[in-house]
N, C-alpha and C positions, 0 to 999 in steps of 0.2 A: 699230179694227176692220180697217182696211186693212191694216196691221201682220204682223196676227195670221191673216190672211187669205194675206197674200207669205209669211211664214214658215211658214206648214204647207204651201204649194206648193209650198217649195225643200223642203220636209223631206218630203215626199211623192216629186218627182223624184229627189231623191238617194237614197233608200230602194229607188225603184224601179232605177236606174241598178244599184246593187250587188248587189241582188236579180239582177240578166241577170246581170250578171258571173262571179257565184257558180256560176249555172244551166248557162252557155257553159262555165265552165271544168272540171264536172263533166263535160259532154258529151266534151269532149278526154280527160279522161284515161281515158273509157272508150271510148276511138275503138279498142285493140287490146285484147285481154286475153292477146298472146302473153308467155312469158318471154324476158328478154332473153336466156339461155344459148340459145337459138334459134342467136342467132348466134356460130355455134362455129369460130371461126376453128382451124386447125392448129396454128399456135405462135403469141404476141400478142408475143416478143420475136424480132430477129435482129442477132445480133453478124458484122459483114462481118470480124474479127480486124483485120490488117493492111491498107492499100490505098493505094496511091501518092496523090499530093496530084496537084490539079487535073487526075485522073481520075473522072468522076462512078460513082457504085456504086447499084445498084440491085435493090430486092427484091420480092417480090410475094406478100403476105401474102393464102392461099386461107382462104375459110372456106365452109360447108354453112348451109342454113338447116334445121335437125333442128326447127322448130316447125308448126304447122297453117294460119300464115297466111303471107302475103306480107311478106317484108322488103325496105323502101325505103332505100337508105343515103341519104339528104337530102343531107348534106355532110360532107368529111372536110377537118381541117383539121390542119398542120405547127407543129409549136411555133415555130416560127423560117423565114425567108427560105431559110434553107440546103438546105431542103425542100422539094421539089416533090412532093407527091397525085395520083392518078388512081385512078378506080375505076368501079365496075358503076354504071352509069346505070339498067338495067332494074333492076324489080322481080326478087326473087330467088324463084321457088318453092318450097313447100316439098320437101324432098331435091334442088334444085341446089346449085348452087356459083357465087359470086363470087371478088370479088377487089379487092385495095387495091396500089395499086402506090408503092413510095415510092422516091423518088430524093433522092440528096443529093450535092451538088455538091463533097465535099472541098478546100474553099478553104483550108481554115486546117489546119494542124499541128497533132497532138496529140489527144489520146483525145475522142472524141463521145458523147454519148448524148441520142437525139430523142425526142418522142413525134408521133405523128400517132394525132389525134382522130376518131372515125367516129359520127358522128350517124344516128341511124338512126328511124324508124317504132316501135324495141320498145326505146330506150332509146340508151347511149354506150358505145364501148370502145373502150380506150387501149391502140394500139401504139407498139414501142419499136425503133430501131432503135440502134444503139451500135456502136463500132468504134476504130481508132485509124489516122488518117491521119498516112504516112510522109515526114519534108519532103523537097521536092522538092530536088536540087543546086541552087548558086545560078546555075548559068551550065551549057553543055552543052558551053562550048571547055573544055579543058583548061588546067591552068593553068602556065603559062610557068616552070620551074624552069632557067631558064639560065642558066650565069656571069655570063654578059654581062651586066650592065646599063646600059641606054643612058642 
């Protein structure tokens, strides 16, 4: 009896546990009912073409909130180290303007392409940055082409 008594109060709490779960996670997803094309950024790609090496380049991806509610970028995040993010902290009203700023630090030689991730309140959208870093001279003396060798 005791038994039979602990095992319908585990089957009872754990029923009710997943029950909230279900409930809670209904509530999230109707926290917005904005579409995410709200956030209409101008262009989601930018190719820098050519850019000297350990020169950092930098670009600033605008975009409009064209939806009815408030958009919160949460967080934006760089595929890679080589990427540094910054963006709109405030909420964005509907018909302003934010902004995503990407910076990449051209360390290495040779063609790139990044994404920076942007998390938002009405869903994710993926920018691209791409370009090709030109290598740098190995030295900035000149190099000794004299007869002479000592």
């Amino acid at each position: 009896m005791k038994k039979t008594i602990l095992s319908l109060s585990v089957l009872f709490f754990a029923a009710t546990a997943t029950f909230a779960q279900d409930a809670s996670a209904g509530n999230q997803s109707a926290a917005t009912t904005q579409n995410p094309e709200a956030l209409q950024f101008v262009s989601d790609v930018h190719d820098f073409g050519n850019i000297p090496q350990n020169v950092p380049a930098e670009h600033e991806f605008t975009f409009t909130n064209t939806g009815k509610e408030p958009i919160i970028l949460q967080r934006v995040q760089a595929s890679c180290g080589c990427t540094t993010p910054s963006y709109s902290k405030d909420p964005i009203l509907p018909g302003q303007k934010g902004s995503v700023k990407a910076a990449y630090n051209a360390a290495a030689a040779g063609h790139f392409s990044k994404t920076i991730t942007v998390f938002s309140n009405i869903g994710t959208k993926v920018l691209t940055i791409k370009g090709n870093v030109e290598k740098a001279p190995d030295s900035s003396v000149p190099e000794n082409k004299s007869v002479i060798k000592k």
